[in-house]
C-alpha positions as CSV (number, residue, x, y, z in Angstrom):
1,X,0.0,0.0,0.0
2,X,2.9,2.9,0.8
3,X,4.6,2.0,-2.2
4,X,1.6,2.6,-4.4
5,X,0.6,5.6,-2.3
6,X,4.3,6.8,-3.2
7,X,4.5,5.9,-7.4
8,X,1.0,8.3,-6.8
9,X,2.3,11.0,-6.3
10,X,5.5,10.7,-8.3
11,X,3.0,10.7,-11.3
12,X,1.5,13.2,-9.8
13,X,4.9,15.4,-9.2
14,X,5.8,14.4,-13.1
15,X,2.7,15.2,-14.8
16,X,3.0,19.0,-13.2
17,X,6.4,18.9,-14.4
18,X,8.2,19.4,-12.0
19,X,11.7,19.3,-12.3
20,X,13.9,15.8,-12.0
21,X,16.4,16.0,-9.4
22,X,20.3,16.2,-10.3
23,X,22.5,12.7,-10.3
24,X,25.9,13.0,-8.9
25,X,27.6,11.0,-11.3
26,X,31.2,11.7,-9.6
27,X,33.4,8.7,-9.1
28,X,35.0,7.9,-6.1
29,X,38.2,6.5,-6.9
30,X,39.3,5.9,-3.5
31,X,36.5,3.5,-2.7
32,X,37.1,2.2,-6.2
33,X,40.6,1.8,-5.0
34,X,39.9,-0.3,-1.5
35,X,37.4,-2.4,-3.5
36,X,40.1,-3.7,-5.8
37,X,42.4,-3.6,-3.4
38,X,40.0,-6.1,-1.3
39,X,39.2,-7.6,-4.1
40,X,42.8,-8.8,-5.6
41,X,44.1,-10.0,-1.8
42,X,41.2,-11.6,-1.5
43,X,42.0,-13.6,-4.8
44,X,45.9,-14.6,-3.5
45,X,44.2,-15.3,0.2
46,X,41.7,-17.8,-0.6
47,X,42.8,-18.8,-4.0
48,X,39.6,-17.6,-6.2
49,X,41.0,-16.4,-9.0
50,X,37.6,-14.9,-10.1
51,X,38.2,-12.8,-7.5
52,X,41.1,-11.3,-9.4
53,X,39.6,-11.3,-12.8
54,X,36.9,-8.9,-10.9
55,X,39.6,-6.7,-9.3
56,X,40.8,-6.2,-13.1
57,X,37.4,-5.5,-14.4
58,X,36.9,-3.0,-11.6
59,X,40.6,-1.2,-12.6
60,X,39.6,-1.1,-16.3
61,X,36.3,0.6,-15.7
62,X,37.9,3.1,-13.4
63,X,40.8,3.7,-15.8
64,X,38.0,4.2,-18.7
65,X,36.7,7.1,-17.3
């Protein structure tokens, strides 16, 4: 029930046209940082090596930007 009472009036805010909020799309590349960080040891530590193939996906999508 609250989350149709909600989508209510967000078609109700849209329809009088009221502007959209702004998105912060900064990147944080020191939490981007301890995530590969955790990431890659946790690869060597318990010998996953998906978890290293993730660590590297992470790097190349920070270094993309």
């Amino acid at each position: 029930m609250v989350f149709e009472d909600a989508h209510a009036v967000t078609d109700h805010t849209a329809e009088a046209g009221a502007a959209q909020p702004a998105v912060d799309d900064k990147v944080v590349t020191a939490w981007n940082g301890l995530a590969i960080t955790a990431l890659s040891d946790a690869s060597f530590t318990l010998n996953r090596p998906e978890y290293l193939g993730a660590a590297i996906e992470c790097a190349d999508a920070v270094l993309d930007l």
